[in-house]
C-alpha positions as CSV (number, residue, x, y, z in Angstrom):
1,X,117.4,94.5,41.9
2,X,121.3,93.8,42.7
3,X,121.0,91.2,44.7
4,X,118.6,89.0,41.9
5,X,121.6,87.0,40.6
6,X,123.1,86.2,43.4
7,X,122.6,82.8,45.5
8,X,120.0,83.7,48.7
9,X,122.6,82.6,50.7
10,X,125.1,85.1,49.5
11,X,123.1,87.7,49.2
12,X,124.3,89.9,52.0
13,X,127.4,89.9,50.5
14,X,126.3,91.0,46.9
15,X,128.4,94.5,47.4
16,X,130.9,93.0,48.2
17,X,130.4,90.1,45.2
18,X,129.7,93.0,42.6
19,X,133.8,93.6,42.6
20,X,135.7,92.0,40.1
21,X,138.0,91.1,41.9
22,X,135.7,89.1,44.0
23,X,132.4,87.7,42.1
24,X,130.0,84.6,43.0
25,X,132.9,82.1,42.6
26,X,135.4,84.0,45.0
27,X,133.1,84.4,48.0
28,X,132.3,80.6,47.8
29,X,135.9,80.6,48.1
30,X,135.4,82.5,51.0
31,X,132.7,80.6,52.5
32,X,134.8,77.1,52.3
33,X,138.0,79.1,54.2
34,X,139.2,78.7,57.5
35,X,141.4,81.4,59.4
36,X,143.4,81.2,62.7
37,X,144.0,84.9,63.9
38,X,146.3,84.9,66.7
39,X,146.1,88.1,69.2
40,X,142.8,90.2,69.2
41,X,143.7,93.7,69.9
42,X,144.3,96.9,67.9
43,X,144.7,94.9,64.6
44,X,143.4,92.1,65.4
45,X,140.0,93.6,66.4
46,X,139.9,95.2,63.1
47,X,141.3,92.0,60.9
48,X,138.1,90.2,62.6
49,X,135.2,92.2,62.3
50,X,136.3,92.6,58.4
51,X,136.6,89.3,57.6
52,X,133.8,87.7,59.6
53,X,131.5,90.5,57.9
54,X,133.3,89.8,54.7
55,X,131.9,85.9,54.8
56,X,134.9,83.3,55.2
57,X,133.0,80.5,56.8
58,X,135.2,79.3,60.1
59,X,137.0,82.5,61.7
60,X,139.0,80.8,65.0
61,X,140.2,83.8,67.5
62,X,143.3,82.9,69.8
63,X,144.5,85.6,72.6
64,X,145.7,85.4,76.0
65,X,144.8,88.7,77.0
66,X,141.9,90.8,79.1
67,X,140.4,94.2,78.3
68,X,141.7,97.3,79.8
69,X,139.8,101.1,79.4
70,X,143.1,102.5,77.3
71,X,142.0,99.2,75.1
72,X,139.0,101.0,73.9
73,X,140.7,104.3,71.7
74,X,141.7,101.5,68.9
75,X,140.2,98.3,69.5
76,X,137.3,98.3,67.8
77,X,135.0,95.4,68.9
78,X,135.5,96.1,72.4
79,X,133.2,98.8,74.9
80,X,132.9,99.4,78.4
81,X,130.4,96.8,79.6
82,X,132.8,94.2,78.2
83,X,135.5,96.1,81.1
84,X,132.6,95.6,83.4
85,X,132.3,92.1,82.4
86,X,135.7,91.1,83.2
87,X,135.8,88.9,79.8
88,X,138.7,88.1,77.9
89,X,138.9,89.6,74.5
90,X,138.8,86.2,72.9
91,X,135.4,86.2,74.3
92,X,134.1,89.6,74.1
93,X,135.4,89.3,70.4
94,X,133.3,86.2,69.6
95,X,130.1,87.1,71.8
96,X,130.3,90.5,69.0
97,X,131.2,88.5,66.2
98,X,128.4,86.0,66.3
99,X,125.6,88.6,65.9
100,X,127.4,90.3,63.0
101,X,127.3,87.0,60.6
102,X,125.9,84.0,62.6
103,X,126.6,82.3,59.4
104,X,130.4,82.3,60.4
105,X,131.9,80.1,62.3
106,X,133.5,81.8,65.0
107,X,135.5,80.4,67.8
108,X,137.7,82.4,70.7
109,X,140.5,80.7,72.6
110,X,141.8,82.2,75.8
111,X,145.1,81.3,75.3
112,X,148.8,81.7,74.9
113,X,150.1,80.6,71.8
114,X,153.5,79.0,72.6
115,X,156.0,76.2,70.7
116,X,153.9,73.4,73.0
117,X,150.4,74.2,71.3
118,X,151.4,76.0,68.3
119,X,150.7,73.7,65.6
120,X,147.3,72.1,67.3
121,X,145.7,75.4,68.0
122,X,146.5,76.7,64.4
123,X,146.0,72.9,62.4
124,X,143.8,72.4,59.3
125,X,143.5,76.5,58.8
126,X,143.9,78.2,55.5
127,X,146.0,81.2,56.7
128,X,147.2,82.6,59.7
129,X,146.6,85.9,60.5
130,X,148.7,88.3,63.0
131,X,147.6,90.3,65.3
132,X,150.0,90.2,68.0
133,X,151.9,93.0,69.7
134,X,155.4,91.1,70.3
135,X,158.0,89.4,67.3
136,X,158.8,86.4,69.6
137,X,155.0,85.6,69.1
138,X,155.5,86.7,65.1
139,X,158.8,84.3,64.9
140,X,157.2,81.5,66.1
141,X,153.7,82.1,63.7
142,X,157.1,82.6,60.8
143,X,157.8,78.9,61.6
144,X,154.8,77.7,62.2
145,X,154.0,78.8,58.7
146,X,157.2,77.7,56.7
147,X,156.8,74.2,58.3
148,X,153.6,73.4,57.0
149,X,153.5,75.4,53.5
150,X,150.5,77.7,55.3
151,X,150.0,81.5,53.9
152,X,150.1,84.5,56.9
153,X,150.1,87.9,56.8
154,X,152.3,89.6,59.1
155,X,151.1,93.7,60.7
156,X,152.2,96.0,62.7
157,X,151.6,99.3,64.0
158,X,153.6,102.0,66.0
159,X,152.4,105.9,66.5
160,X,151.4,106.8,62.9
161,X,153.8,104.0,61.0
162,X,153.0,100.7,60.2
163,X,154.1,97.8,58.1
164,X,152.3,94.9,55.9
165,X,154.0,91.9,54.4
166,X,151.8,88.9,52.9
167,X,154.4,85.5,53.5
168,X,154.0,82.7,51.0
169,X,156.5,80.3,52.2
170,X,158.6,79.2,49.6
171,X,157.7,82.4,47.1
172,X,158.2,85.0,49.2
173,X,160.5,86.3,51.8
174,X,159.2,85.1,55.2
175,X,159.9,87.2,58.4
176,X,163.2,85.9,59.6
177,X,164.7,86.6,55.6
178,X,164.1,90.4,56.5
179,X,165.1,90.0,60.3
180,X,167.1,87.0,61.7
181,X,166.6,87.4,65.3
182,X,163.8,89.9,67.1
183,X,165.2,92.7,69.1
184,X,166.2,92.2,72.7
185,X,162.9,93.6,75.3
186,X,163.4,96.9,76.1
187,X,165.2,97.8,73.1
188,X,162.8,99.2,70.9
189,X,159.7,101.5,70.7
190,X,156.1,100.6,72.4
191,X,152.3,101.7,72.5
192,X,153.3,103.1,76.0
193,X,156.0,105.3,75.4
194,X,155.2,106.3,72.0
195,X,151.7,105.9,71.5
196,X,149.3,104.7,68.8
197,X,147.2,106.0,66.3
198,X,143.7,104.2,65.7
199,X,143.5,105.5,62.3
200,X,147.0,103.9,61.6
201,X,145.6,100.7,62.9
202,X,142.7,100.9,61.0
203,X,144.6,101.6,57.6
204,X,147.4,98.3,58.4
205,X,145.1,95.8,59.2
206,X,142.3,96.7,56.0
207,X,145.7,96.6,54.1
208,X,146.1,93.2,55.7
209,X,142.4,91.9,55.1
210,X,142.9,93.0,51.7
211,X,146.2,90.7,50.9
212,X,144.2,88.0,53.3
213,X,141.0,87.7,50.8
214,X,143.1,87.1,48.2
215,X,145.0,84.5,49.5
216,X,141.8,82.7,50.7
217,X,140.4,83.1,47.0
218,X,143.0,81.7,45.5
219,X,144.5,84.6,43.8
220,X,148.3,84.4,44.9
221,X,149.9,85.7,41.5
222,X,148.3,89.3,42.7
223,X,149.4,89.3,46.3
224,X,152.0,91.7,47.2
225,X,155.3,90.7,46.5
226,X,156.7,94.0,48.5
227,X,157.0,95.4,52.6
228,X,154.4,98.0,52.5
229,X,155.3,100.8,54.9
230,X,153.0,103.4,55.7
231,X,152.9,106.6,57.5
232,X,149.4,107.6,58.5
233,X,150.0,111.2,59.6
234,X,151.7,112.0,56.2
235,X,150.1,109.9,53.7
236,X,153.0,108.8,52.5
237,X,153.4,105.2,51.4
238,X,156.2,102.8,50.1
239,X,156.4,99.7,48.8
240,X,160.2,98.1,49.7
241,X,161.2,95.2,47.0
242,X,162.7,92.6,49.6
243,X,162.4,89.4,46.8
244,X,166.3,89.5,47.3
245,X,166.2,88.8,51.2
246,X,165.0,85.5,49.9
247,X,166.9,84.4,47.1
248,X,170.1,86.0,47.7
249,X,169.9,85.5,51.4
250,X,170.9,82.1,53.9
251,X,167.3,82.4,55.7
252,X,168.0,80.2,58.7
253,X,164.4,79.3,58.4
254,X,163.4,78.7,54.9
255,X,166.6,78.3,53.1
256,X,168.0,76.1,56.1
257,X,164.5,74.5,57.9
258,X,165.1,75.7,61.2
259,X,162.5,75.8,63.3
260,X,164.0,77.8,66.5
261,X,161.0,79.4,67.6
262,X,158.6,76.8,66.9
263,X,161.1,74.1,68.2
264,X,160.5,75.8,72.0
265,X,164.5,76.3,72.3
266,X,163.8,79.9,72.4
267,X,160.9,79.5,74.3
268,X,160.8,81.4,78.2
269,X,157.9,80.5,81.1
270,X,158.0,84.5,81.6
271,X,157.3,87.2,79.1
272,X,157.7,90.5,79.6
273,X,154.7,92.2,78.1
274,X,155.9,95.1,75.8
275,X,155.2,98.3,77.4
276,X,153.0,97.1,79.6
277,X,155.0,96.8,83.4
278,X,153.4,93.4,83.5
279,X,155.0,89.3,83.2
280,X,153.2,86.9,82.1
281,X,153.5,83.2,83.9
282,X,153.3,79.8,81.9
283,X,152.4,77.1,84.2
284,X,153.9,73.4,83.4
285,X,152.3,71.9,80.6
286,X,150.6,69.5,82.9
287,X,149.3,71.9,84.8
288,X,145.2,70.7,85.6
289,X,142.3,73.3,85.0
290,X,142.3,76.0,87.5
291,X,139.4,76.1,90.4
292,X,139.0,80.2,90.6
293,X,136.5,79.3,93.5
294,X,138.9,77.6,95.8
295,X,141.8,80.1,95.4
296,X,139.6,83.2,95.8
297,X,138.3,81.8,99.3
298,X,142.1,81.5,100.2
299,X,142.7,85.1,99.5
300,X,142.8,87.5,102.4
301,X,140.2,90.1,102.2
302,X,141.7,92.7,100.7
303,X,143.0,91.3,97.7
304,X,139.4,91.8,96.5
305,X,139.1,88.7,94.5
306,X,136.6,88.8,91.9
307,X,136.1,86.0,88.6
308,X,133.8,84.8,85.9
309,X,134.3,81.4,84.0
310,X,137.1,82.9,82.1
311,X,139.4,84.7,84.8
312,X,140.0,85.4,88.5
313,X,141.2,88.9,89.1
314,X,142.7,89.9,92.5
315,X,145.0,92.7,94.1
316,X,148.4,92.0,95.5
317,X,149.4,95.3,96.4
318,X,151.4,96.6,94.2
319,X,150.6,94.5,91.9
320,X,147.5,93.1,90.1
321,X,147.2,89.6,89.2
322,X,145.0,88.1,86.5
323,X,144.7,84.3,86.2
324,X,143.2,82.5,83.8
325,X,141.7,78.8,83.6
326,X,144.7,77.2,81.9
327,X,147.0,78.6,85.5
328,X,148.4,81.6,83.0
329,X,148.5,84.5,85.1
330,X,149.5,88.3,84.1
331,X,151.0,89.8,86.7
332,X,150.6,93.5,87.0
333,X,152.8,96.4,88.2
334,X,156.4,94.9,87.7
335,X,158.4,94.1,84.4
336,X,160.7,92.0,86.4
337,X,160.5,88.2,85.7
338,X,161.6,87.2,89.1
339,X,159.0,89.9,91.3
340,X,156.1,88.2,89.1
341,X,157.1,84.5,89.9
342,X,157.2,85.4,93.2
343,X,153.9,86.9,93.6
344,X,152.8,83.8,91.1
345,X,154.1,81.6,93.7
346,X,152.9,83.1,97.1
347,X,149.1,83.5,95.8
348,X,148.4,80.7,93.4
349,X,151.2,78.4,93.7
350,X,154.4,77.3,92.2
């Protein structure tokens, strides 16, 4: 049989062992790794359920977000009784996760990863891992990552396009060589006004996982040196040679060890949510743990309050707020900073 020379622990993976590229010695590689993936969504979903099923022993999920039914075209570990659930999709991700391969290690965080938490929430990993949907988040993952010498892969995805780049600090290009400041809000394309493919998400993030398990098996002389941009509809597929943006460029960030985004200078308490007509509210960093109980009972009537351990959801016409335990709240229903703190302070508080 196949699976005879394997280890009886490995053996589920002995497919996936039979590849060169891989063997016995690479998936104990795996099985010693530990990965940070921050944001769960389209490529996130997809970056987790390949590498959980793909064996690297401690898989640690961080995303600040809840589950919505437009959610479900491309986010793959997600369904409708996780909607009805009200659970964040840190938690519906895990709660999946841990009956794929309960020999992984898998932990969800219901959180927003900002310049105050950054570097605990991501410490002692291997590589990081993006899945976000917003380059202030990827900026501050870039410096995160050159600070401490720690291997990410950066993805994204747009209608059928989509780009890869695998960041080494230090031999490669990392994010702010190829763009030295992220585009203003507003400015560019979104999911909402120009939609998303799930087969394009599908194709970025396996192309991710891909550069991802070689990292974590130690084989950085064959990652990608090279943007990889794809367009799904076409086929098409180029590989752009940015080495230069490195060495012949002034990288604020890994020629000159600034730390902007990680340093919180660039930091806001209000994000507008790309695409989204929604705000989301930072409380103060000494903010105590939120009682969803007590703040439901002080609602009127009609804001329908309803929460679970993770969140409190309630109406405030027009808008919808969603509060979570650490006082984060998304406001709903306005893409005006000022609108959502005021609805943030009239029902929960300033």
């Amino acid at each position: 049989m196949l699976d005879a020379p394997f280890p009886p622990e490995l053996a589920r993976y002995s497919r996936q062992m039979l590849c060169a590229h891989v063997g016995v010695e690479g998936q104990k590689r795996l099985a010693h790794a530990s990965v940070v993936l921050v944001g769960c969504g389209a490529l996130g979903s997809v970056l987790a359920n390949t590498l959980v099923r793909a064996g690297v022993g401690a898989f640690r999920i961080i995303d600040r977000d809840f589950i919505e039914p437009n959610n479900l075209q491309r986010q793959m570990l997600f369904d409708e009784h996780d909607i009805a659930q009200n659970l964040p999709k840190a938690e519906a991700a895990v709660r999946k996760l841990r009956k794929i391969n309960a020999a992984v290690e898998v932990e969800g965080l219901v959180a927003d990863v900002h310049p105050a938490n950054a570097e605990d929430l991501c410490a002692h990993a291997d590589l990081l891992l993006d899945g976000t949907d917003n380059l202030e988040t990827r900026f501050l993952l870039n410096d995160l990552a050159v600070k401490h010498d720690l291997p990410w892969v950066y993805g994204a995805c747009l209608g059928t396009d989509g780009l890869v780049l695998p960041i080494i600090p230090r031999r490669t290009p990392c994010l702010r060589c190829l763009w030295d400041e992220p585009p203003a809000p507003g400015t560019t394309p979104t999911c909402d006004t120009v939609g998303v493919l799930a087969s394009t998400v599908q194709i970025v993030a396996s192309l991710q996982a891909v550069e991802a398990l070689k990292i974590l098996m130690g084989r950085l002389d064959e990652v990608s040196r090279r943007l990889l941009a794809i367009d799904a509809w076409t086929g098409r597929i180029r590989t752009l040679n940015v080495q230069s943006a490195r060495e012949d460029g002034d990288c604020p960030c890994c020629k000159q060890g600034r730390y902007d985004f990680l340093s919180g200078t660039r930091a806001a308490t209000t994000t507008t949510l790309c695409g989204r007509d929604a705000v989301q509210i930072l409380p103060p960093a000494s903010a105590a743990r939120v009682n969803f109980k007590a703040i439901a009972e002080r609602l009127p009537a009609r804001a329908n309050a309803k929460f679970n351990e993770f969140l409190l959801r309630f109406g405030a016409e027009p808008h919808v707020v969603t509060l979570f335990a650490d006082g984060r709240a998304i406001i709903q229903g306005t893409s005006d900073p000022t609108v959502a703190r005021g609805v943030y302070a009239k029902y929960i508080g300033a």
